[in-house]
ZAGUPA-677139 format. One line per 2 residues: number of its first residue (from 1); their letters; for each residue z, x, y of C-alpha. Coordinates in steps of 0.2 Angstrom, whole numbers, plus 5000, padded with zeros to 4 digits. Layout:
REM residues N
NUM = A = Z:X:Y | ...;
***
This chain:
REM residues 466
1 = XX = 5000:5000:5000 | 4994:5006:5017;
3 = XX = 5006:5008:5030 | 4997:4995:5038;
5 = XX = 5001:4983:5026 | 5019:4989:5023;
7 = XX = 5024:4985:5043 | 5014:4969:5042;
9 = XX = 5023:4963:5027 | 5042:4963:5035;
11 = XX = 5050:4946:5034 | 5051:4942:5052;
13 = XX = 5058:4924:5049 | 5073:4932:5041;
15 = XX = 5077:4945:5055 | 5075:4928:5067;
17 = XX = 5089:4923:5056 | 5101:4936:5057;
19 = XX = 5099:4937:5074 | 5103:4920:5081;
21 = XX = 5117:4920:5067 | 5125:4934:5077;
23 = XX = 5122:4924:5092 | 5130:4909:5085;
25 = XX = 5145:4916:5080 | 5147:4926:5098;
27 = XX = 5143:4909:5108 | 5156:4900:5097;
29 = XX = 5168:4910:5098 | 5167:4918:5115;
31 = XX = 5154:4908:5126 | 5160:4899:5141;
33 = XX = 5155:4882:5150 | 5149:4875:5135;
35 = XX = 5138:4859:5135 | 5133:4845:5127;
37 = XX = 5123:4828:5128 | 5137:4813:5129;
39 = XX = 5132:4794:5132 | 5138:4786:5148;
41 = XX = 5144:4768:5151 | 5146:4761:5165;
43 = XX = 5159:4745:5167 | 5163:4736:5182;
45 = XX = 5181:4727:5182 | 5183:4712:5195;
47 = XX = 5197:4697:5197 | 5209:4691:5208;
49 = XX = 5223:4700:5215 | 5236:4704:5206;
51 = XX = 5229:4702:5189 | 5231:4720:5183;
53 = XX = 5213:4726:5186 | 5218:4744:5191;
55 = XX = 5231:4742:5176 | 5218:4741:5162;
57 = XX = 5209:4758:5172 | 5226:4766:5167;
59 = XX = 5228:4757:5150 | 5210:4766:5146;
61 = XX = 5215:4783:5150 | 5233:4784:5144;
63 = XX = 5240:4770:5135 | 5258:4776:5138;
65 = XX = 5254:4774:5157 | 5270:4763:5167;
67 = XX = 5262:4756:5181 | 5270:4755:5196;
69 = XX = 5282:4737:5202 | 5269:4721:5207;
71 = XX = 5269:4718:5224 | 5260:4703:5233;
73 = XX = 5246:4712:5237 | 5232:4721:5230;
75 = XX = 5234:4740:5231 | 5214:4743:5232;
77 = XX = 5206:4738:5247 | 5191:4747:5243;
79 = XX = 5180:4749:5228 | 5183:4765:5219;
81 = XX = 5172:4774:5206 | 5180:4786:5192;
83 = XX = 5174:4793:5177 | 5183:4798:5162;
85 = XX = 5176:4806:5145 | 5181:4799:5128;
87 = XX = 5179:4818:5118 | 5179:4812:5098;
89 = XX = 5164:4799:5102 | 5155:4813:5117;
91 = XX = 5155:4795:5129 | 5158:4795:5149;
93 = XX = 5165:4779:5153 | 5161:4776:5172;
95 = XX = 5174:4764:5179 | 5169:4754:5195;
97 = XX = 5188:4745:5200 | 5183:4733:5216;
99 = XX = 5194:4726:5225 | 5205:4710:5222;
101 = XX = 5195:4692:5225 | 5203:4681:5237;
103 = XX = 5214:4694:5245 | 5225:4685:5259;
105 = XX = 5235:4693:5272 | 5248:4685:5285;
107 = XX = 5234:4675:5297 | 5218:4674:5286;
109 = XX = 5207:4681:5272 | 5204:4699:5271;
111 = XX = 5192:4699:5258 | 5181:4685:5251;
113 = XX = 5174:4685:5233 | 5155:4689:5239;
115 = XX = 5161:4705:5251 | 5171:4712:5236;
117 = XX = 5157:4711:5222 | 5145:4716:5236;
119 = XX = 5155:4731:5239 | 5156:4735:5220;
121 = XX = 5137:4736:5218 | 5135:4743:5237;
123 = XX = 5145:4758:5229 | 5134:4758:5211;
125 = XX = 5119:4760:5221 | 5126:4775:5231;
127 = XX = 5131:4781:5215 | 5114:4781:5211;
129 = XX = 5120:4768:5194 | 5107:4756:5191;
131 = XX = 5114:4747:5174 | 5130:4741:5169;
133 = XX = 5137:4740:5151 | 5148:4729:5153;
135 = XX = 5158:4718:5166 | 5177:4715:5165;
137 = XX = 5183:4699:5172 | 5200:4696:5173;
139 = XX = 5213:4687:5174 | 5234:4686:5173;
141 = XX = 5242:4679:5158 | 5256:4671:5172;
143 = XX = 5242:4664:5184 | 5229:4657:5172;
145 = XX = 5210:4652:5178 | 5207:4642:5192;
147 = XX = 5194:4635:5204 | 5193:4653:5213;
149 = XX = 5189:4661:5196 | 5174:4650:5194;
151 = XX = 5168:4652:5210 | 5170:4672:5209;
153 = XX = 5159:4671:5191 | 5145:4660:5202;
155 = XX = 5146:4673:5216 | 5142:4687:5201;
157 = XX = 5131:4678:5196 | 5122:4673:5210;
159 = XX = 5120:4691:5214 | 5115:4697:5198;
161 = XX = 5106:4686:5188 | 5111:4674:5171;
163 = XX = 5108:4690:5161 | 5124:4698:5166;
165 = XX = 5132:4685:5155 | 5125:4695:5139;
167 = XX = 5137:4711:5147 | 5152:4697:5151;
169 = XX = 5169:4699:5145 | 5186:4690:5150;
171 = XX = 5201:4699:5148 | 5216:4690:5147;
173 = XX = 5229:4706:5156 | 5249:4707:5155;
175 = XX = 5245:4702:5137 | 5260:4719:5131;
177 = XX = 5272:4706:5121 | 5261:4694:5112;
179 = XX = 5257:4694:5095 | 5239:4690:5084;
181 = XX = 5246:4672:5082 | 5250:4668:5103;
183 = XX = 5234:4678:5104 | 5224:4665:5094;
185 = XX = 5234:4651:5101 | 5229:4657:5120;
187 = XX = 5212:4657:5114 | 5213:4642:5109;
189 = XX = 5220:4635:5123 | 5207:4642:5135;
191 = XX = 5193:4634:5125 | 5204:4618:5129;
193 = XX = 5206:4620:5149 | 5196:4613:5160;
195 = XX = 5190:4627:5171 | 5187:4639:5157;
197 = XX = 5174:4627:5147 | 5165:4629:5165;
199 = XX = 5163:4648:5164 | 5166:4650:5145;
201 = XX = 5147:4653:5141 | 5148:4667:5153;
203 = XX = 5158:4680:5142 | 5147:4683:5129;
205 = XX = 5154:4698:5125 | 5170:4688:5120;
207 = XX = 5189:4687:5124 | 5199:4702:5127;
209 = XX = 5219:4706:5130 | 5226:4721:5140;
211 = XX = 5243:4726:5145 | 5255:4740:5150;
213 = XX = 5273:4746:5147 | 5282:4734:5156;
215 = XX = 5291:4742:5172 | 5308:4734:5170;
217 = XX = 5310:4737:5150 | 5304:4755:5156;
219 = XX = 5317:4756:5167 | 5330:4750:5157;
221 = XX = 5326:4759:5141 | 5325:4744:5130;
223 = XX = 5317:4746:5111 | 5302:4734:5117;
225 = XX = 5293:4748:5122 | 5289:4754:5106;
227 = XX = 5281:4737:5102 | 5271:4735:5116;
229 = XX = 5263:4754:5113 | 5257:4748:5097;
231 = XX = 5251:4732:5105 | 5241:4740:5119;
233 = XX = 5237:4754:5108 | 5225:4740:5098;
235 = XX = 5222:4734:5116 | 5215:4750:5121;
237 = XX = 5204:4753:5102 | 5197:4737:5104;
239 = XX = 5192:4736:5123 | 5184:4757:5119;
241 = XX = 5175:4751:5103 | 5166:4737:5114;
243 = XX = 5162:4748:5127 | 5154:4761:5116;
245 = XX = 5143:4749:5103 | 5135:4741:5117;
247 = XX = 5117:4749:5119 | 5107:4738:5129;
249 = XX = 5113:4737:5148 | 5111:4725:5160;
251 = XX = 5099:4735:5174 | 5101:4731:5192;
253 = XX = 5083:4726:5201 | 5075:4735:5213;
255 = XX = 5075:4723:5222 | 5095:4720:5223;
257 = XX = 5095:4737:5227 | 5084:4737:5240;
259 = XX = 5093:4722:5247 | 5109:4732:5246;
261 = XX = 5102:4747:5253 | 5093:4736:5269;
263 = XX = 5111:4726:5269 | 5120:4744:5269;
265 = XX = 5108:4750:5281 | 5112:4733:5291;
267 = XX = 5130:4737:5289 | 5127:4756:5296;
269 = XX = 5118:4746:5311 | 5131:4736:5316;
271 = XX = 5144:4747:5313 | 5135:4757:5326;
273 = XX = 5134:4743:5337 | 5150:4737:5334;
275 = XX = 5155:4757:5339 | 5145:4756:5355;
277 = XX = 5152:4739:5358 | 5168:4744:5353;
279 = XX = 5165:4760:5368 | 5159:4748:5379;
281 = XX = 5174:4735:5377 | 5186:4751:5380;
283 = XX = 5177:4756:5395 | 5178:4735:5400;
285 = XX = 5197:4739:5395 | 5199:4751:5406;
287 = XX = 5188:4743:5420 | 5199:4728:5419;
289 = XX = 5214:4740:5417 | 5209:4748:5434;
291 = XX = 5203:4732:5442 | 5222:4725:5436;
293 = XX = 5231:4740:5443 | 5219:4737:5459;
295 = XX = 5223:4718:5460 | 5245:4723:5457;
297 = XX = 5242:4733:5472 | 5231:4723:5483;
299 = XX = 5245:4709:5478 | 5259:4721:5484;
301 = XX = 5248:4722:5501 | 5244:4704:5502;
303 = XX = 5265:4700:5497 | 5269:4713:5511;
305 = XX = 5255:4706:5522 | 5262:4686:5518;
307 = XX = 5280:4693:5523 | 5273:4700:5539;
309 = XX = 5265:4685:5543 | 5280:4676:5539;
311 = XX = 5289:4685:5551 | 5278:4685:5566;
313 = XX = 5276:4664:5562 | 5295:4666:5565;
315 = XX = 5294:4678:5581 | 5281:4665:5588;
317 = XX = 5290:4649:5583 | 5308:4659:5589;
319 = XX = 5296:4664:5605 | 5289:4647:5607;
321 = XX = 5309:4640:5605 | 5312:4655:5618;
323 = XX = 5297:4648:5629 | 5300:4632:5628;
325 = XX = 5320:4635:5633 | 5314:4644:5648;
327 = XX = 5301:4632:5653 | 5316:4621:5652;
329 = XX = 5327:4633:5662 | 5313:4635:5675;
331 = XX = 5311:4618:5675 | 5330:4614:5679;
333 = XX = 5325:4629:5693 | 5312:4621:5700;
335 = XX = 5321:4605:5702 | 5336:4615:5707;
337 = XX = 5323:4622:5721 | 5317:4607:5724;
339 = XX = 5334:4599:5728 | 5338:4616:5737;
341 = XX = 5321:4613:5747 | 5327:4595:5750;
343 = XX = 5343:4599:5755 | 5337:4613:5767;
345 = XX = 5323:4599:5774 | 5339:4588:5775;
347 = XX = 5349:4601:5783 | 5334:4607:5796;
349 = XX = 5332:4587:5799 | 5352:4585:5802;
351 = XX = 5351:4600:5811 | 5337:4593:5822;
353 = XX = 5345:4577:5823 | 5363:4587:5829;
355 = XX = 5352:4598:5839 | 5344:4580:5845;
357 = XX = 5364:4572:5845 | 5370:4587:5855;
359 = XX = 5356:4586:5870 | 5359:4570:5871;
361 = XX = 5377:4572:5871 | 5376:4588:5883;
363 = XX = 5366:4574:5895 | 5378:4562:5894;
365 = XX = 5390:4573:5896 | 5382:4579:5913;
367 = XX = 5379:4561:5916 | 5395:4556:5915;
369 = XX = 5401:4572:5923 | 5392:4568:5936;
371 = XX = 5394:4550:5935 | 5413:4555:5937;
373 = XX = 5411:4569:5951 | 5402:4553:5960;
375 = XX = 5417:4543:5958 | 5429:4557:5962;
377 = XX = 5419:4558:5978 | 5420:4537:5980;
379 = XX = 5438:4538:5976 | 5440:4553:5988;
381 = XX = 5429:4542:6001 | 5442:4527:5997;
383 = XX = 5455:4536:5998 | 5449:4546:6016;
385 = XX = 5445:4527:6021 | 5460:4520:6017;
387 = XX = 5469:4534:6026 | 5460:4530:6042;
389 = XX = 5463:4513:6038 | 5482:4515:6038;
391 = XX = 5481:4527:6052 | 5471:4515:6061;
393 = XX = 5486:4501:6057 | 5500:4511:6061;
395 = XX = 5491:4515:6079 | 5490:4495:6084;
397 = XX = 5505:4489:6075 | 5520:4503:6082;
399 = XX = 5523:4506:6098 | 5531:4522:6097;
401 = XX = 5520:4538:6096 | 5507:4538:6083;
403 = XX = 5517:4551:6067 | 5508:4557:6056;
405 = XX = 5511:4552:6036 | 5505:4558:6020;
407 = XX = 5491:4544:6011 | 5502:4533:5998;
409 = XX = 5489:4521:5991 | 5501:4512:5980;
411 = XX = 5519:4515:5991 | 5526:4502:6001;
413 = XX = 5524:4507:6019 | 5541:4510:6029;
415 = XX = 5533:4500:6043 | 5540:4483:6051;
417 = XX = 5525:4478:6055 | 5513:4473:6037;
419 = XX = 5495:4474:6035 | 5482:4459:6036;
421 = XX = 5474:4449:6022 | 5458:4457:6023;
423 = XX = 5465:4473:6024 | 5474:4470:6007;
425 = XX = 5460:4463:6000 | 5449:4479:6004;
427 = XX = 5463:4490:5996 | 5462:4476:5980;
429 = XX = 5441:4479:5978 | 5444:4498:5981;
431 = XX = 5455:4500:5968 | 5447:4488:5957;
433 = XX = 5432:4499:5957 | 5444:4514:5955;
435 = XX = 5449:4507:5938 | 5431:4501:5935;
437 = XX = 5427:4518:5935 | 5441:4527:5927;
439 = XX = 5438:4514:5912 | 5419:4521:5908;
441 = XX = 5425:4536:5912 | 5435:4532:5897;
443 = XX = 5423:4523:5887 | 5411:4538:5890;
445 = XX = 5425:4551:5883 | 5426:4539:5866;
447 = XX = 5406:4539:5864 | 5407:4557:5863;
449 = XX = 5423:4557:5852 | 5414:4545:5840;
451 = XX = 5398:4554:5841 | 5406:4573:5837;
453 = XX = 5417:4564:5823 | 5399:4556:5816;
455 = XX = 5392:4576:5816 | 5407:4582:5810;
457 = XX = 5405:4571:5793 | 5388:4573:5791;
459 = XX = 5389:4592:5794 | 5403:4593:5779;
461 = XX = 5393:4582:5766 | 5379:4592:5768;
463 = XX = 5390:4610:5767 | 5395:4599:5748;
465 = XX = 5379:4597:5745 | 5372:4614:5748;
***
């Protein structure tokens, strides 16, 4: 054999062999990050609040999970997505928990049943998960089905299409204490209620029970616990078997999809818009804000300007008060003045009329002075007549020397010899007239007297008056 032949004639499939053998063991034993093909299923879990959907998430990963105390309200808010790896069957279960239907706070509805299942598949498409295994709809043990439930399934239902009922299941949770024979009797009964023989052609996949180590037995140590493991445990075999022998999945549309996308691209819209209006309302905020802060203070200016007005109307109404006195005051002056002005006319009339009273008095005064120096001269002339007219007796009716005698008008004569009738009768005429003219004389006197008395009155009631 040529050497030819002899290099051509080595068993190179048994070398092939022997070397990936070698590599074989090594990978085995010393390779890293190994890989390998596993199956994934994907299964949506919806209900009511409080109904222990979260709880069946942890019943599936660890049986021997305590959950947490109930509440009134739902602890998820928000659709959540985990995945966990079953590693004897090489499966990925892919968990979708949504939130709980009909979840109520203090004033009003938080969620509603469409926005939760909406938010449920909203998240599936993100996750790029177009099919679903299967659908877990549950409900409590304590709270049974009602009307909510049934219009929760027409909701899904609605959304998805009749052939999610083929990927339906109920599961019947904080089933930890029952036995097979209040299992069968529960199924029974649901076939019997009313509400459930509405939605009962829905869950083809059949009736499930779930449960958890219960908090309080937990809590106080009790021996149930050891049952209720075993009775999950089947729980938990049961629910995993269903999950993996399911092969055909329900697949989501295009179409619901694209809806979800165009209605999460809506969403991402208005949530823009709702930012910019949200901006816009802070900025309104703060414009009103300031325009409040602007109207305090132009009230403060408009309370301070309403006092200062308040006190100038009194100033004017105390001034007008004050005016009104002092017109009243100047009107008393004025009339004052006026009866000053009257009595100064009164006292410039009586003054004239004294002035007047006097002249005429001064006149009758130098009348009657002069009427009396004309009478002191008659009388004078009467008595120088009546002395020659007793000289002239004397001289014709003694014989004797002629004596002279001082004139005695009214004395009796020391003469023999008496005087004749008509010389008696002269002296009688004379010395009426004498007193005729001493008597105006004296009338004259009490004029004047009357007359100064009258000024004298006059002249004191006007010194009162002034």
């Amino acid at each position: 054999m040529s050497l030819r032949e002899t290099v051509n004639s080595v068993d190179t499939n048994a070398k092939r062999q022997a070397c990936m053998e070698l590599i074989n063991e090594d990978y085995n034993k010393l390779g890293q990050y190994k890989m390998g093909e596993v199956q994934s299923r994907n299964i949506m879990i919806i209900g009511r609040t409080r109904t222990g959907k979260s709880t069946i998430k942890l019943l599936l990963m660890d049986p021997r999970n305590v959950p947490d105390e109930m509440t009134l309200k739902s602890g998820t808010k928000d659709p959540q997505f985990q995945t966990f790896h079953i590693q004897q069957q090489e499966v990925v279960l892919n968990i979708i928990d949504t939130p709980g239907l009909f979840e109520r706070s203090n004033v009003e509805s938080d969620i509603r049943p469409d926005e939760a299942i909406l938010k449920g598949i909203q998240l599936c498409a993100n996750m790029e998960i177009t099919k679903f295994h299967a659908i877990c709809f549950c409900v409590a043990l304590t709270s049974g089905i009602n009307a909510q439930d049934v219009e929760a399934i027409e909701k899904l239902i609605a959304f998805l299409g009749d052939e999610i009922m083929n990927n339906s299941c109920l599961v019947i949770t904080h089933c930890e204490s029952k036995d097979e024979e209040q299992r069968n009797r529960l199924k029974l009964e649901l076939e019997q209620d009313t509400f459930f023989k509405k939605i009962n052609p829905f869950f083809k996949l059949g009736v499930y029970f779930s449960g958890s180590l219960n908090s309080d037995d937990y809590k106080h140590g009790n021996e149930s616990l050891k049952n209720q493991y075993l009775t999950i445990s089947d729980y938990r075999k049961k629910l995993l078997d269903l999950f993996i022998k399911i092969e055909k999945p329900f697949p989501i549309s295009e179409m619901i999809i694209s809806q979800i996308r165009q209605a999460n691209d809506s969403v991402e819209q208005k949530t823009v818009q709702l930012e910019d209006e949200k901006q816009k309302n802070d900025e309104l905020q703060s414009r009103i804000k300031e325009l409040q802060e602007k109207y305090l203070k132009e009230k403060c200016l408009a309370d301070d300007l309403r006092v200062k007005y308040e006190q100038q109307e009194r100033l004017v109404t105390d001034s007008r008060v004050t005016h009104g006195q002092r017109e009243g005051q100047l009107k008393n002056l004025q009339e004052k003045l006026q009866q000053k002005d009257n009595i100064i006319k009164r006292r410039e009339k009586c003054q004239a009329q004294l002035g007047n009273d006097l002249k005429k008095i001064i006149e009758m005064e130098e009348h009657q002075t002069k009427k009396l120096e004309d009478n002191c001269a008659k009388l004078e002339h009467y008595n120088y007549e009546l002395n020659q007219k007793f000289t002239s007796l004397n001289s014709q009716c003694y014989t004797h020397p002629v004596q002279s005698y001082s004139v005695q008008p009214y004395s009796v004569r020391p003469y023999s010899v008496q005087p004749t009738i008509q010389d008696v009768r002269e002296i009688l005429e004379k010395q009426q007239r004498f007193i005729k003219a001493f008597k105006e004389i004296h009338a004259a006197q009490d004029c004047l007297t009357k007359t100064l008395r009258e000024i004298i009155v006059e002249l004191s009631s006007v010194i009162e008056n002034s």
